[in-house]
PLY file of the C-alpha trace (Angstrom):
ply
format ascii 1.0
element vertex 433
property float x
property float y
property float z
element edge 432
property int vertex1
property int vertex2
end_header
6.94 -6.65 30.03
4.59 -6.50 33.26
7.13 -4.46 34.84
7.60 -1.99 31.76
4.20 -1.92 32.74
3.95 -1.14 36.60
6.33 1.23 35.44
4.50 3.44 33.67
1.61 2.91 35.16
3.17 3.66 37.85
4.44 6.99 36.32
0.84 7.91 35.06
-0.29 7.51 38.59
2.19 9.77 40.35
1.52 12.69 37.75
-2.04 12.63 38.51
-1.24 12.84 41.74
0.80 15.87 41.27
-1.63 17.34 39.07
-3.90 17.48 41.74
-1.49 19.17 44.27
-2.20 22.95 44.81
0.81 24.73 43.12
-1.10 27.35 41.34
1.53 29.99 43.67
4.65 28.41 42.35
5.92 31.55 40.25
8.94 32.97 40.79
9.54 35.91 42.64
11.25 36.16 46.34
11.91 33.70 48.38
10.73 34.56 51.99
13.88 33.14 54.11
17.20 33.83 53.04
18.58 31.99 55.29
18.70 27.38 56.13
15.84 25.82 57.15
14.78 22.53 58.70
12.00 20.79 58.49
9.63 18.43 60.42
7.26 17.54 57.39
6.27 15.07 54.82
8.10 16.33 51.57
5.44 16.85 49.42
3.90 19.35 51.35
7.11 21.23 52.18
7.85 21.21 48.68
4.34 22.43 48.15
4.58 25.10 50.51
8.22 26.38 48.79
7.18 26.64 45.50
3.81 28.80 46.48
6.87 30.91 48.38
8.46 31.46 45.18
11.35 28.77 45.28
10.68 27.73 42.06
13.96 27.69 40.12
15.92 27.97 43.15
18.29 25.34 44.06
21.50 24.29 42.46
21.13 21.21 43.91
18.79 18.44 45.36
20.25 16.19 46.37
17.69 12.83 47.72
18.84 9.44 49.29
15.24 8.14 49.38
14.02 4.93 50.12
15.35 1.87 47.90
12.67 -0.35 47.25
14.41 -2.68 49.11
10.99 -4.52 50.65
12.52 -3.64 54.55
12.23 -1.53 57.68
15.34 0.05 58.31
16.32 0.70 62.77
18.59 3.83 64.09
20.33 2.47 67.25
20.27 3.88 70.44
21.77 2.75 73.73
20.15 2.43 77.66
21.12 0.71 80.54
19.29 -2.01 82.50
19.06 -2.11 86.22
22.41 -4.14 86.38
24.11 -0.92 84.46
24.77 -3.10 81.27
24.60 -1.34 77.94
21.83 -2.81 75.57
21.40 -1.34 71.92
17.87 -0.76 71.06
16.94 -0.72 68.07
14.25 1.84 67.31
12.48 2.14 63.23
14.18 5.16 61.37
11.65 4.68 58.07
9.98 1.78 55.89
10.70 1.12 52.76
7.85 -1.42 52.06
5.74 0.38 49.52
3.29 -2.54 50.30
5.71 -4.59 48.66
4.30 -3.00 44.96
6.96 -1.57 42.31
3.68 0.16 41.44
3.48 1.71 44.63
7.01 2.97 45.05
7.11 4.23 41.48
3.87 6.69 42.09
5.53 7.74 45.25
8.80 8.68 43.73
7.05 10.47 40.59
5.48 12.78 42.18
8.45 14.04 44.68
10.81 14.20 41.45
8.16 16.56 39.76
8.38 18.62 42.65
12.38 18.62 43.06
12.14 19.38 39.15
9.85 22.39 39.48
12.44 23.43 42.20
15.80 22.90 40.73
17.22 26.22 38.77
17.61 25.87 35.03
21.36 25.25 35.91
20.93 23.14 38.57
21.94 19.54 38.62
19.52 16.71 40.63
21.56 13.89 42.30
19.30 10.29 43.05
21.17 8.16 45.47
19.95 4.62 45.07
21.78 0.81 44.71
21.00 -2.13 42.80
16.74 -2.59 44.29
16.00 0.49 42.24
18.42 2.54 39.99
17.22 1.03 37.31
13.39 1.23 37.49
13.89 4.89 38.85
16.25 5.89 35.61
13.28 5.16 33.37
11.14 7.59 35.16
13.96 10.13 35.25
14.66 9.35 31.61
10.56 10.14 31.19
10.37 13.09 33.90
13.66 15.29 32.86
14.40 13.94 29.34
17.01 11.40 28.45
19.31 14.23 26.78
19.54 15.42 30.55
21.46 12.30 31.90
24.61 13.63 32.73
26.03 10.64 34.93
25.75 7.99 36.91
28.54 8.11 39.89
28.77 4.30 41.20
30.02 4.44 44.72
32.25 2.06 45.86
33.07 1.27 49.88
34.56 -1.73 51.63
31.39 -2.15 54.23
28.36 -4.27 54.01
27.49 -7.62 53.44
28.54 -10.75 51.07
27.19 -14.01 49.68
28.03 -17.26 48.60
26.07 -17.05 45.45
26.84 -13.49 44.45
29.50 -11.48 44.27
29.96 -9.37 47.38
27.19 -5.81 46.65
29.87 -2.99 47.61
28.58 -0.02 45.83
25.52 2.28 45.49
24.29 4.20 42.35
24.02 8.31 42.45
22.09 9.16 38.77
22.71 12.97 38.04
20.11 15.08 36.06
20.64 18.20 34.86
17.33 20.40 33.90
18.45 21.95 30.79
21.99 21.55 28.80
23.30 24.57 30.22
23.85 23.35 33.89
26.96 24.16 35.87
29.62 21.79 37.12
32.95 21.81 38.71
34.57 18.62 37.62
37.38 17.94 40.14
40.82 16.27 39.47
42.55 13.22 40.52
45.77 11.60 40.00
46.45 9.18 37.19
49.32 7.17 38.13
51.34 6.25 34.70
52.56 2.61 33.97
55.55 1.62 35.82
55.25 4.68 38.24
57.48 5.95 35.54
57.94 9.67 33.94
56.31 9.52 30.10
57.82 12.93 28.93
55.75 13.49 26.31
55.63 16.67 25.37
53.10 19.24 26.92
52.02 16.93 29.59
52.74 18.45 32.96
53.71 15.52 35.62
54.05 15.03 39.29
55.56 12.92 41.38
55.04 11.29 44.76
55.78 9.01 47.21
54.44 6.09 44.60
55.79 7.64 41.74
54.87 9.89 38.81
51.15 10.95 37.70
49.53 12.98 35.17
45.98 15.17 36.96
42.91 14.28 35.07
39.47 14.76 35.46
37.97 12.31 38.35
36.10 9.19 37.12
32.40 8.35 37.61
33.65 5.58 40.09
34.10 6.74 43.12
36.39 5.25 46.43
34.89 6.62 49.39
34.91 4.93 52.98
31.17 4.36 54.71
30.99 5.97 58.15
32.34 2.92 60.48
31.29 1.99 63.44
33.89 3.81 65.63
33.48 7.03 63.53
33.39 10.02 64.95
30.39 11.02 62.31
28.46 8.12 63.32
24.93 8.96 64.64
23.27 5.35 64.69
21.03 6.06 61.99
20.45 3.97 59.24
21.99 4.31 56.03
23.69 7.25 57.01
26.24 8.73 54.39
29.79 10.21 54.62
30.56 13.69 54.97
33.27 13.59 51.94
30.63 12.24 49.41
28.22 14.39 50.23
30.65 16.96 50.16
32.67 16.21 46.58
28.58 16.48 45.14
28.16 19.83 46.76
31.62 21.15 45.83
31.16 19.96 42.25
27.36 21.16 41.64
26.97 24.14 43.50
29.21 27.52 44.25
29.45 29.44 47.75
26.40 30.79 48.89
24.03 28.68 46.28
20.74 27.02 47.44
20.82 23.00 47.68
18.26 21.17 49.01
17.73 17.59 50.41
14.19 16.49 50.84
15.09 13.08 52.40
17.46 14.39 55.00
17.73 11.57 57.86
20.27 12.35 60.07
21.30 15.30 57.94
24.89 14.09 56.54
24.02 16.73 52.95
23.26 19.66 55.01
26.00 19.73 57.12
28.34 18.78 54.07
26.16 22.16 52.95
26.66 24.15 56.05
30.85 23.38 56.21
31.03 24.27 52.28
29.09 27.68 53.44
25.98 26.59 50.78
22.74 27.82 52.25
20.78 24.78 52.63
16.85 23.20 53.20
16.16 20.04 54.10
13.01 18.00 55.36
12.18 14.76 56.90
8.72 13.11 58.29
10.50 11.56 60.98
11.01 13.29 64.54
14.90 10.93 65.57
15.62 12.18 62.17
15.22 15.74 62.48
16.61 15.92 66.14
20.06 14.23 65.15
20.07 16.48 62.04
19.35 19.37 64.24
21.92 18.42 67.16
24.80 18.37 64.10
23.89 21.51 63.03
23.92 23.32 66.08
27.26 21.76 66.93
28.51 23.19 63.48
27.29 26.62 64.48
24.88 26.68 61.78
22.26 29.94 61.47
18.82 28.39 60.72
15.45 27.81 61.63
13.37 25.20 62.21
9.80 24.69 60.68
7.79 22.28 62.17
4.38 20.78 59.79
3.53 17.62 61.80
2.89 18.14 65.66
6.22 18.78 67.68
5.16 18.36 71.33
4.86 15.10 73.16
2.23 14.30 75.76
5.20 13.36 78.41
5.89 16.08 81.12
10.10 17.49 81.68
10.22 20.22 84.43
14.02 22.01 85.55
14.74 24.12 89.11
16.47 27.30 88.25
19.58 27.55 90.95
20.75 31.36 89.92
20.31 33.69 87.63
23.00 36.14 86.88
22.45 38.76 84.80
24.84 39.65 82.25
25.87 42.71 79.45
23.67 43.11 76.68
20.30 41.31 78.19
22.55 37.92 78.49
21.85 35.96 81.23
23.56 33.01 83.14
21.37 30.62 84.06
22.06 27.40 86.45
19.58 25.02 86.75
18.82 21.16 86.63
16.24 18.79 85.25
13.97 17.63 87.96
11.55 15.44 86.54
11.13 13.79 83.46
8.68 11.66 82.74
8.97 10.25 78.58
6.43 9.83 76.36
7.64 7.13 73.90
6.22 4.58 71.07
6.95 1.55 71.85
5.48 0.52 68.95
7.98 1.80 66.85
11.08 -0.46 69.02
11.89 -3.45 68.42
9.97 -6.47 70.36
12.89 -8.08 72.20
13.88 -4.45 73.03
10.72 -3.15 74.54
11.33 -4.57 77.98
14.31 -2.54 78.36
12.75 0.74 77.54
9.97 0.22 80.01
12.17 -0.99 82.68
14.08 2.55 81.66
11.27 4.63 81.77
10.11 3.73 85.70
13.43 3.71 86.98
15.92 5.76 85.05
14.22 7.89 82.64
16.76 10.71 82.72
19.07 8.34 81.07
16.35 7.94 77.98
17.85 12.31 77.66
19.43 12.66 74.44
20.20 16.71 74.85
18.34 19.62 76.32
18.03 22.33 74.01
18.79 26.23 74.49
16.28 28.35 72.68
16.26 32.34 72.71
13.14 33.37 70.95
12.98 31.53 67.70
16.56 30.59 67.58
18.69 27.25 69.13
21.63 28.94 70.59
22.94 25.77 72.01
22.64 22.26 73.15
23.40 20.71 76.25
24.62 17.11 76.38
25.82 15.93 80.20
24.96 16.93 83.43
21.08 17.16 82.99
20.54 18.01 86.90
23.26 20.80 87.19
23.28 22.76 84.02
24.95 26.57 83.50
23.86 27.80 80.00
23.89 31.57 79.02
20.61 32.81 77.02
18.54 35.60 76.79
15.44 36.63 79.33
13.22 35.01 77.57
15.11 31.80 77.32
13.55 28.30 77.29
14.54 24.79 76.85
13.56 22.34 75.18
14.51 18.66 76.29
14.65 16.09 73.34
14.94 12.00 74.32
17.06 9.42 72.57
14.21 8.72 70.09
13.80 12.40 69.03
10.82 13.23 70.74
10.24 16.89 72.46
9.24 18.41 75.60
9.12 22.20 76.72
10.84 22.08 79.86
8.89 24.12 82.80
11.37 26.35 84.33
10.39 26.61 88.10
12.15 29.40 89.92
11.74 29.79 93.65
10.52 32.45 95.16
13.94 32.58 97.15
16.22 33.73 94.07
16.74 37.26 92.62
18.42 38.19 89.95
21.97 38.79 90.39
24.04 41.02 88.42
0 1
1 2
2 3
3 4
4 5
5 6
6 7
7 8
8 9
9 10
10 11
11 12
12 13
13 14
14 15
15 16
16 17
17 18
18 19
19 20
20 21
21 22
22 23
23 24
24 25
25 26
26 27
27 28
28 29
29 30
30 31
31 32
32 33
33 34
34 35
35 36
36 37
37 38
38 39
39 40
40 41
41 42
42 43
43 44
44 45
45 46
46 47
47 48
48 49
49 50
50 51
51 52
52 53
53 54
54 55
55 56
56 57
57 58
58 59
59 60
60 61
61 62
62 63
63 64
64 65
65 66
66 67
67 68
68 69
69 70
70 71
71 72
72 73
73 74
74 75
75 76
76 77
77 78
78 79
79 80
80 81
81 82
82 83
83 84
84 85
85 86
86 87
87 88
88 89
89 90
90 91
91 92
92 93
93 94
94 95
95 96
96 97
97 98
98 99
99 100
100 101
101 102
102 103
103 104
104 105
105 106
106 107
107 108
108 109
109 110
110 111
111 112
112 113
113 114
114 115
115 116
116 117
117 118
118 119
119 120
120 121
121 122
122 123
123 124
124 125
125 126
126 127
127 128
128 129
129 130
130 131
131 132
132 133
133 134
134 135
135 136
136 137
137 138
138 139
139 140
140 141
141 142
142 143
143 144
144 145
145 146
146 147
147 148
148 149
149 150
150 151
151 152
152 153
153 154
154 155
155 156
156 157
157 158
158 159
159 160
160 161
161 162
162 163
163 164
164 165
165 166
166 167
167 168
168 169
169 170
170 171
171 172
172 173
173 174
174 175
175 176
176 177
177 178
178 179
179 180
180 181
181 182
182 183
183 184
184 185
185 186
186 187
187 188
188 189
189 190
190 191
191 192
192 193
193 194
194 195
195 196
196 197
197 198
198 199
199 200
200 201
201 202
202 203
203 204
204 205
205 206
206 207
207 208
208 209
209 210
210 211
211 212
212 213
213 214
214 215
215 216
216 217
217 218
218 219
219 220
220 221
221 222
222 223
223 224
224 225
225 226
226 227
227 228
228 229
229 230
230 231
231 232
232 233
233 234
234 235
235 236
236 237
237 238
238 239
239 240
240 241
241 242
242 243
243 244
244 245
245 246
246 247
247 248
248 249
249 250
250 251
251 252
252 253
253 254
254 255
255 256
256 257
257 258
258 259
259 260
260 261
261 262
262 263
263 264
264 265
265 266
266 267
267 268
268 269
269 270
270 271
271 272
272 273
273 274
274 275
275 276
276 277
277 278
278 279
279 280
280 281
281 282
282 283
283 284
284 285
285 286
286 287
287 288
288 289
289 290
290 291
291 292
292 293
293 294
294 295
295 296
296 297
297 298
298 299
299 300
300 301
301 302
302 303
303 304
304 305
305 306
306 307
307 308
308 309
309 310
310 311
311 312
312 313
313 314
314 315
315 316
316 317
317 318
318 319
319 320
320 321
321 322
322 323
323 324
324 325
325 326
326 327
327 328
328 329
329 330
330 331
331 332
332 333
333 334
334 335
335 336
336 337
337 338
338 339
339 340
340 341
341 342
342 343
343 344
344 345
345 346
346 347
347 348
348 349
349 350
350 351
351 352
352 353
353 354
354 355
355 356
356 357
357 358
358 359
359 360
360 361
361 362
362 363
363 364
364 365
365 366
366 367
367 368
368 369
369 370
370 371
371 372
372 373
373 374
374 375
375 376
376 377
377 378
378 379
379 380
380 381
381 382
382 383
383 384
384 385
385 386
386 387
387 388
388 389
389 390
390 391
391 392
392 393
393 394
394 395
395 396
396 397
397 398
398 399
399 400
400 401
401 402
402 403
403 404
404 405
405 406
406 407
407 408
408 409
409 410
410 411
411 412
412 413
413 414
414 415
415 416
416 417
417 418
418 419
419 420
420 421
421 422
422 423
423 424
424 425
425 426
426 427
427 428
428 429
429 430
430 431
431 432
């Protein structure tokens, strides 16, 4: 009964709290961009600022993999070198999930975000919650009170072959995705599977189309709420080191099934950005957020990669008090205004938490910082006006990129933090076309 009653308290608290927030602009009307957008914010207020932009009733999907309840800190992993040249992991903190240890506490945070997501999903749209075992249930009675229990449409349980076991429970090998719909009239795309009949063996009952293969003969029916995907292994070539990261092919079979080509989804926890760039290869136009800077960089790295067209929208304070400086070799001037530039980072000096590594990994980082900081370089990023055009990777001191005139870079360490690189040009070099 005492949780029943953090519960709802819990619930009360995190609708005050909304009722407070400034939405008064949330009508709907035109969106401003028409395009994806990332963002460097805390969620409320991004979802604050779309709804006064007329988002309201927007998105197909949201899709959220927030924090668990699970009591923990949760690391991303990065790698540096010590003065011997041997590899140490350091493990740097990706996001809390401590809620000062109070069901309370996590249950007023949550309320208030799923108002938002609520206010922003269309009347078809369909919400997906990705939780486990901490929290599903405490967060399906505020869903049950926030979107109505005739909304529950399903609850996926995904199954993998990764994590960790006991001795006094059974091994915990699947998470919990609750879907929402907003009213009954929401769209989905139910994919099929095979259904393998008994003995491998054609039924030939009448009217029932079969296949065979390989195993043997199947009937197509609509896929089950359990669902076999493989987690993103350590030798994957998805793998960014951060935690909890999730597979391209579940976050794809969600889009695919919720949403249609050229919908809106949104994802408002987006860590290392595994839902938007399921988004961006199912051609969905996509918005995603997340507070923290390693978050947005490795979700930003991805999407550039993947060719993606979209801005980024910074709400917290992007630059970093550390100094990055490149020569420019050449400059060749190219058709259209292009030009190729050749350069190379020539100093870099980090500014970086330490209060955010690990203890036992600290000493490495300083050591790394005095006498090898260009190996802290996660990319250096290619910026024409207001756009990424590209990202370099290797090679810091002897770069060729091709940009605009007005071309900058932007360097960004292995911890996600920026730096506007100062491009000195002798006096020496002209133009060459």
């Amino acid at each position: 009964m005492a949780v029943i009653e953090q519960i709802m308290k819990g619930i009360q608290a995190g609708r005050e709290d909304y009722a407070q927030l400034d939405i008064s602009a949330a009508v709907p009307g035109d969106a401003e961009h028409t395009g994806s957008v990332l963002a460097l914010c805390d969620n409320v207020e991004y979802m604050r600022k779309l709804l006064s932009e007329g988002y309201a009733g927007k998105f197909s999907i949201i899709y959220i993999d927030p924090p668990f309840f699970t009591r923990s800190k949760f690391n991303a992993t990065v790698t540096v070198k010590d003065a011997d040249g041997a590899r140490h992991r350091i493990r740097h903190l990706a996001f809390d999930d401590r809620f000062e240890r109070s069901l309370e506490c996590y249950i007023e945070n949550m309320t208030v975000r799923l108002l938002l997501m609520r206010d922003l999903l269309a009347d078809n749209g369909l919400m997906w919650v990705h939780l486990d075992w901490h929290s599903s249930h405490y967060v399906k009675m505020v869903l049950d009170e926030l979107m109505g229990e005739k909304n529950f449409v399903n609850e996926i349980i995904w199954c993998y072959k990764s994590g960790g076991s006991g001795k006094k429970h059974f091994s915990r090998k699947h998470d919990n995705i609750l879907v929402y719909s907003k009213a009954p009239g929401y769209y989905i795309d139910i994919p099929q599977e095979k259904s393998y009949n008994r003995g491998f063996k054609p039924y030939n009952f009448k009217g029932v189309r079969e296949y065979q293969d390989d195993q043997g003969w199947y009937t197509l029916v609509n896929m089950k709420d359990v669902w076999n995907v493989d987690m993103v292994g350590r030798t994957s070539s998805e793998r960014t080191g951060y935690a909890t990261q999730k597979p391209l092919e579940l976050m794809k079979r969600i889009i695919l099934a919720g949403s249609r080509e050229g919908d809106l989804v949104g994802d408002f926890f987006c860590g290392s950005g595994s839902f938007l760039e399921a988004a961006e290869i199912s051609g969905r136009r996509w918005m995603g957020c997340d507070n923290e800077k390693l978050a947005i960089s490795m979700t930003r790295k991805r999407m550039i990669h993947r060719g993606a067209d979209f801005v980024c929208e910074y709400g917290s304070d992007r630059a970093s008090a550390g100094r990055a400086s490149a020569k420019v070799y050449d400059r060749i001037l190219l058709e259209n205004g292009r030009v190729m530039y050749k350069c190379g980072i020539e100093e870099f000096k980090p500014d970086i938490d330490t209060g955010y590594i690990q203890m036992s990994d600290r000493g490495f980082i300083e050591q790394a910082i005095e006498s090898d900081p260009m190996q802290l370089i996660d990319y250096v990023m290619i910026n024409n006006e207001n756009t990424e055009a590209g990202v370099i990777e290797v090679e810091f001191d002897d770069m060729t990129f091709v940009g605009n005139e007005n071309a900058r870079l932007t360097l960004v360490d292995i911890f996600g933090r920026e730096y506007s690189v100062e491009m000195h040009r002798p006096s020496a070099i002209n133009d060459r076309g």
